[in-house]
C-alpha positions, 0 to 999 in steps of 0.5 A, spaced: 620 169 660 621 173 666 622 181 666 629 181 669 634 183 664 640 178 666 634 172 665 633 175 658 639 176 656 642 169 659 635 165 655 637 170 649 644 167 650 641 159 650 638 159 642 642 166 638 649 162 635 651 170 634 651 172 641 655 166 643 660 167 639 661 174 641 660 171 648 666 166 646 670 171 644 669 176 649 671 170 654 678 169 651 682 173 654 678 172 661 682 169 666 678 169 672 671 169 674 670 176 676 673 178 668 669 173 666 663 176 669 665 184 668 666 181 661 660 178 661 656 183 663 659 189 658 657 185 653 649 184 655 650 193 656 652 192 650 646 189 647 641 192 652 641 189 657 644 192 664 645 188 670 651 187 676 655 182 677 651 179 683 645 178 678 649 175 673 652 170 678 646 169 682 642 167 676 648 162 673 647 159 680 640 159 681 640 154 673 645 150 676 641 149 681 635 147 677 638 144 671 642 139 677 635 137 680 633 136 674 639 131 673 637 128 679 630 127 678 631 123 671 629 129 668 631 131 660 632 138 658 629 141 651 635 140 648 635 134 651 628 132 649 630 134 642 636 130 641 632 124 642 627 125 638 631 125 632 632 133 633 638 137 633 643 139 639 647 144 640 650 145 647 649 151 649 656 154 653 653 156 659 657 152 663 663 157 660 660 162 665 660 158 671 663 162 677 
């Protein structure tokens, strides 16, 4: 894990069903992306992790990025991987915060 709080925060997200339903919650009344970002990043404040709006965006952008170079090369996620040998899959709600 890097030592970059908005990385920390957005793996944390990943795998703490918690998180995400505060993050979903926090969401739901967020009708633009600059809302969803100030929310976003209220909420990981509020958990301890500070970071701007830009780090945030530039970070969801950079695991869009990967996850789609990941895709093109026949790669499969973790939580791919696992579904397919016979684990369990949650979706993570990444793409909810998209910009």
């Amino acid at each position: 894990m890097s030592d970059r709080p908005v990385k920390k925060f957005l793996d944390k997200l990943n795998f703490d069903s918690a998180l995400q339903e505060e993050a979903t919650k926090a969401l739901e009344t967020t009708t633009s992306t600059e809302e969803q970002a100030i929310a976003m990043t209220e909420l990981a404040a509020s958990k301890g992790y500070e970071f701007t709006k830009e780090e945030l965006r530039v970070e969801v952008e950079n695991r869009q990025l990967e996850r789609e170079k990941r895709k093109a090369n026949g790669e499969l996620s973790d939580q791919e991987l696992e579904a397919v040998a016979g684990g369990f899959y949650y979706p993570s709600k990444e793409s909810a915060y998209c910009y």
